[in-house]
Backbone as CSV, one residue per row, in Angstrom:
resi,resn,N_x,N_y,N_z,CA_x,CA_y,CA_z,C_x,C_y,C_z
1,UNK,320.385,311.110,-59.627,319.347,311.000,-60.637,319.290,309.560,-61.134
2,UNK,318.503,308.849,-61.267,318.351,307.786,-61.599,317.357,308.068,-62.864
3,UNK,318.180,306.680,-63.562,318.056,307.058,-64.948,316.651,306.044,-65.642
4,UNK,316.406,306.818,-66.797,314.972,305.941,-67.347,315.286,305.301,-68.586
5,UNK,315.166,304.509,-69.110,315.373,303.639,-69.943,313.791,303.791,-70.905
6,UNK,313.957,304.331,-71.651,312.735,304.208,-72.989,312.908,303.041,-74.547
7,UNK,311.986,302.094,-74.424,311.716,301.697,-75.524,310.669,301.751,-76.478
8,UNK,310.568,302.067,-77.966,309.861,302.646,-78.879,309.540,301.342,-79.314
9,UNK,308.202,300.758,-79.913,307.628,300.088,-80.872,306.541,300.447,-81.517
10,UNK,306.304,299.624,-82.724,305.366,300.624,-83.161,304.476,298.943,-83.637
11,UNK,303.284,298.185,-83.530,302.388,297.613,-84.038,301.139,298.139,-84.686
12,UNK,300.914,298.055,-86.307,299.546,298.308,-86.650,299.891,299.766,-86.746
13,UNK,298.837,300.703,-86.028,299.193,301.996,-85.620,299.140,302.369,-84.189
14,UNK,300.003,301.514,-83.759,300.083,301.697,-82.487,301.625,302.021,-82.080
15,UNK,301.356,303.438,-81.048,303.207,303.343,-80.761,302.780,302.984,-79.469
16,UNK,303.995,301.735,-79.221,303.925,301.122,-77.738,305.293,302.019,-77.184
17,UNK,305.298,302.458,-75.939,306.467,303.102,-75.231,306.292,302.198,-73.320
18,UNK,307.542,301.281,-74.068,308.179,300.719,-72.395,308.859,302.250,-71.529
19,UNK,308.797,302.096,-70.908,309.687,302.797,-69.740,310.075,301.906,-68.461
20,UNK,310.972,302.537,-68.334,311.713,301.330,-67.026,312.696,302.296,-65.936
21,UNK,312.498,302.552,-65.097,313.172,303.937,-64.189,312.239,304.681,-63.704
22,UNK,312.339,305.987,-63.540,311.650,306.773,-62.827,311.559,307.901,-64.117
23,UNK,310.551,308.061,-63.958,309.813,308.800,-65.056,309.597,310.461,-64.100
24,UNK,310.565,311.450,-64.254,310.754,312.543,-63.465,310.655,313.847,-64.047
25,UNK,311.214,314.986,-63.483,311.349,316.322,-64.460,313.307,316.428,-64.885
26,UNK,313.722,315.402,-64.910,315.046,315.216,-65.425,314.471,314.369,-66.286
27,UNK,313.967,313.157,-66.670,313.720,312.521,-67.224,312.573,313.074,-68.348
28,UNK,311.430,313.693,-68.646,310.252,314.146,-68.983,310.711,314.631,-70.540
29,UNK,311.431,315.998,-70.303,311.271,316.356,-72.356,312.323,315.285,-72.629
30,UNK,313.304,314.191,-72.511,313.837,313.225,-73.081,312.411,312.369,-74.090
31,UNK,311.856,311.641,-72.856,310.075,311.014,-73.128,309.732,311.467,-74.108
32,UNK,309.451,313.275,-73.427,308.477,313.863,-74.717,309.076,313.759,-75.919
33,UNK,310.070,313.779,-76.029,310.716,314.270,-77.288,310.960,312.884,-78.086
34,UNK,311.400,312.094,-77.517,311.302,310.447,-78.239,309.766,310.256,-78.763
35,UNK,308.666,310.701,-77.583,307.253,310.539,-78.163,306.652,310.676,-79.825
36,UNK,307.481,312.235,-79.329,306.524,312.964,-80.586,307.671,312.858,-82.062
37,UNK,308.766,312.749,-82.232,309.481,312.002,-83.301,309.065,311.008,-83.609
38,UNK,308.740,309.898,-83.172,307.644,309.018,-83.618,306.368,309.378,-84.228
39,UNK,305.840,309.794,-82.712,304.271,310.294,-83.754,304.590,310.825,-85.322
40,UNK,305.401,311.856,-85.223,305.555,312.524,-86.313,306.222,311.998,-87.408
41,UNK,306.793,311.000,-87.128,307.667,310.215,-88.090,307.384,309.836,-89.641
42,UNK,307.564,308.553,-89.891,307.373,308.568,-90.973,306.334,307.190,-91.200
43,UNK,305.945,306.594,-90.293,304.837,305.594,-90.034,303.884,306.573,-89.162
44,UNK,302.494,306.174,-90.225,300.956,306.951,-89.172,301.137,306.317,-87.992
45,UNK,300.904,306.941,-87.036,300.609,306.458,-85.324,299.472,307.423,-85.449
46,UNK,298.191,306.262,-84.956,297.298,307.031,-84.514,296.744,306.807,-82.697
47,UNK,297.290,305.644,-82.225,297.223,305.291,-80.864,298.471,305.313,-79.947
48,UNK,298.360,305.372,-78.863,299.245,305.038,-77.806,299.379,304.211,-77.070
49,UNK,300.050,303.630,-76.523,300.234,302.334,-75.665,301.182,302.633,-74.780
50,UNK,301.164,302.913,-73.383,302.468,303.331,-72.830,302.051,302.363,-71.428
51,UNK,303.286,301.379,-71.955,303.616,300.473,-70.629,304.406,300.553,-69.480
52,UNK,303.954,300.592,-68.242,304.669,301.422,-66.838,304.976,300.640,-65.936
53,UNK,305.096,299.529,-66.903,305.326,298.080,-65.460,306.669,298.169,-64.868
54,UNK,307.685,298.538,-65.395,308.680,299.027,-64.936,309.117,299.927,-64.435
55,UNK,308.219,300.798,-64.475,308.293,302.409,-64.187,308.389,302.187,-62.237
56,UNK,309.127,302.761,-62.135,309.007,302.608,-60.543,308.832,303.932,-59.336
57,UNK,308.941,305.152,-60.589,308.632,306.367,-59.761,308.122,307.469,-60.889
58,UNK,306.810,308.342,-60.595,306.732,309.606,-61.845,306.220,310.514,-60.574
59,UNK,306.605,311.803,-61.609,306.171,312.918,-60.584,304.941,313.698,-61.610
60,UNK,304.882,314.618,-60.982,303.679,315.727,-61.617,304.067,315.835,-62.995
61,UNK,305.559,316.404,-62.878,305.866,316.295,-64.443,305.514,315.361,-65.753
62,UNK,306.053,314.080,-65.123,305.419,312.753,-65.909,303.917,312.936,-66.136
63,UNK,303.089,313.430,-65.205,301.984,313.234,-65.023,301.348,314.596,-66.642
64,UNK,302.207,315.520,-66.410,301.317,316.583,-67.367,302.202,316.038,-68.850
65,UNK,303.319,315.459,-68.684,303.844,314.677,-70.437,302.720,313.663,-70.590
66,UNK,302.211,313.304,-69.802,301.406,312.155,-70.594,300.288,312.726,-71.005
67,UNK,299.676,313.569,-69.982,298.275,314.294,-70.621,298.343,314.968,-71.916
68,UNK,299.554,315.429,-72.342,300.168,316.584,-73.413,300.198,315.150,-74.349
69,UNK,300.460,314.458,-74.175,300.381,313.139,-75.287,299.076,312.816,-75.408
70,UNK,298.088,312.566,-74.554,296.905,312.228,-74.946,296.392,313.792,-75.350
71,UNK,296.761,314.140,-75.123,295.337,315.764,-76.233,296.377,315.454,-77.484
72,UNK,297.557,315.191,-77.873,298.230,314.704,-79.526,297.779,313.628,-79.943
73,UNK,297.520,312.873,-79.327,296.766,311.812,-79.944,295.349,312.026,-80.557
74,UNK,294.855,312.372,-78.831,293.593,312.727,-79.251,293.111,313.541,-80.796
75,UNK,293.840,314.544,-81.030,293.945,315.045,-82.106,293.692,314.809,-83.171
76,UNK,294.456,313.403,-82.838,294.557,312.932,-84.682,293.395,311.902,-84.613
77,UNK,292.449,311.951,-83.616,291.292,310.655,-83.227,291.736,309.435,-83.000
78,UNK,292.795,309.535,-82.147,293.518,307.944,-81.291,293.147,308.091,-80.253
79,UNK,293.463,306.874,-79.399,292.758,306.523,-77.845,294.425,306.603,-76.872
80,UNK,294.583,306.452,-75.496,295.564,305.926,-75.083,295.185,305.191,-74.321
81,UNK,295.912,304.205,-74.371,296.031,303.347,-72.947,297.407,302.980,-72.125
82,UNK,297.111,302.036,-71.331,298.028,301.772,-70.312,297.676,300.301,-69.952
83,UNK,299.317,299.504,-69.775,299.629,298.355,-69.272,300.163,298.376,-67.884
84,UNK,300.406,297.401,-67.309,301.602,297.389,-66.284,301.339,298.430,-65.000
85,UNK,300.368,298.759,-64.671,300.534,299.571,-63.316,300.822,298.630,-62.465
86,UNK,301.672,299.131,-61.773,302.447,298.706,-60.455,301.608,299.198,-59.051
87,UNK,301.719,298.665,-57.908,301.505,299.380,-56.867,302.165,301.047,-56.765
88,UNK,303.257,300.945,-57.119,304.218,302.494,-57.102,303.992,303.338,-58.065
89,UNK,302.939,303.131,-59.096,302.669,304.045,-59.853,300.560,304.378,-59.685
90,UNK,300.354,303.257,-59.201,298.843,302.989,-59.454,298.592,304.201,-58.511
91,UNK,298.532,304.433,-57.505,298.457,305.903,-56.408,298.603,307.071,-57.357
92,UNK,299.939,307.340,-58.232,299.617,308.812,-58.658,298.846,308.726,-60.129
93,UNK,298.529,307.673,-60.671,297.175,307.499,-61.370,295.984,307.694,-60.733
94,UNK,295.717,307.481,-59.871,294.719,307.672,-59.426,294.075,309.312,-58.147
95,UNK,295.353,309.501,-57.943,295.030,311.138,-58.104,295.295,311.768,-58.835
96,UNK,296.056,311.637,-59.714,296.021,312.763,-61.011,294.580,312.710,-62.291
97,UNK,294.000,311.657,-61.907,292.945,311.615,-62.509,293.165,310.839,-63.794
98,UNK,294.438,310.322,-64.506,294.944,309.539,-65.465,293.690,307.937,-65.377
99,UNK,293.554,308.132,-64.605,292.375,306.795,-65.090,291.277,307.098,-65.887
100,UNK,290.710,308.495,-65.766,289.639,308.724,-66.144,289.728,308.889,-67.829
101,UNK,291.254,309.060,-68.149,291.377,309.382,-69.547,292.188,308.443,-70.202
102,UNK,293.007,307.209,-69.652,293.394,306.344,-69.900,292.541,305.402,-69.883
103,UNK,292.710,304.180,-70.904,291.869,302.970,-70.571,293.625,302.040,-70.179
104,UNK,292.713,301.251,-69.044,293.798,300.199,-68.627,293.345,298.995,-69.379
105,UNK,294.369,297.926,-69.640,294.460,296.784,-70.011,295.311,295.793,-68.991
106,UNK,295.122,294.365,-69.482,296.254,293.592,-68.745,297.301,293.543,-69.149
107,UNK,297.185,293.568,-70.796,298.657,292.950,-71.295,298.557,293.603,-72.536
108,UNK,299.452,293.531,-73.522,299.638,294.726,-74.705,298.878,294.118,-75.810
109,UNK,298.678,292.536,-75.824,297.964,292.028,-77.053,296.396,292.312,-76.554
110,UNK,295.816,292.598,-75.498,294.092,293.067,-75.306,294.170,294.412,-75.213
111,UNK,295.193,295.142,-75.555,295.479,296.758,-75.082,295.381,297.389,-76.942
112,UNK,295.982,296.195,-77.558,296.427,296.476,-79.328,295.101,296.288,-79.514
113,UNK,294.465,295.411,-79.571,293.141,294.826,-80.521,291.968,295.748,-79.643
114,UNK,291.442,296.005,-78.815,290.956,297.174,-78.162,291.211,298.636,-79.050
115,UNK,292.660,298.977,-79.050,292.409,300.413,-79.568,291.849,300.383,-81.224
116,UNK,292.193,299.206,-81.544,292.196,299.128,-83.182,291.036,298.589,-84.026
117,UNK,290.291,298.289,-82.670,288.856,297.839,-83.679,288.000,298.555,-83.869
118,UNK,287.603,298.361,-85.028,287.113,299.584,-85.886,285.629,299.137,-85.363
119,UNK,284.675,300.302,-85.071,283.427,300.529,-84.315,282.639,300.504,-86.118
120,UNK,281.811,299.358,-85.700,280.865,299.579,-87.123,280.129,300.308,-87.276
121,UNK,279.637,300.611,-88.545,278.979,302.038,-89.049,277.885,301.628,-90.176
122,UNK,276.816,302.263,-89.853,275.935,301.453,-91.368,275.894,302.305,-92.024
């Protein structure tokens, strides 16, 4: 089993989540469960940011924790996105359909100011 390494930040209302390993079904309710203690915490998170540049392997599993994170987000009227696709992850993004509900960025400072600007209203 090779192991995943999770890091938590939180900018604005944004929770950023590094991952670095293989994002698996050994690995998955660890994720989930770091996720949603945050969300739920004691700072509002209303967005997601989950960076996968390190990520070097996910399976189906990974694939339905992240969707289960975007309908929690979604929830509370946050967006998710995504940094860092790799060649080794960009393939099961793109059949699992994660593009269509993720927005990609290049880097985490056009990924932050993107989710957080407020759409004007008259």
């Amino acid at each position: 089993m090779a192991a995943l390494n999770v890091e938590l930040e939180t900018k604005n209302n944004v929770l950023i989540v590094h991952m670095d390993g293989e994002l698996d079904h050994h690995s998955v309710d660890y994720v989930r469960q770091q996720i949603e203690d945050a969300i739920n915490g004691d700072v509002f998170i209303k967005h997601l940011l989950i960076d996968v540049k390190n990520l070097v392997f996910m399976d189906s599993s990974g694939v339905g924790m992240l969707i289960g994170r975007y309908k929690t987000i979604s929830a509370r009227g946050g967006k998710v996105a995504v940094i860092g696709i790799a060649p080794q992850t960009k393939r099961i993004f793109e059949i699992s359909g994660l593009f269509n509900i993720f927005s990609v960025y290049e880097n985490q400072r056009e990924a932050i100011k993107n989710l957080t600007q407020q759409k004007g209203s008259l």
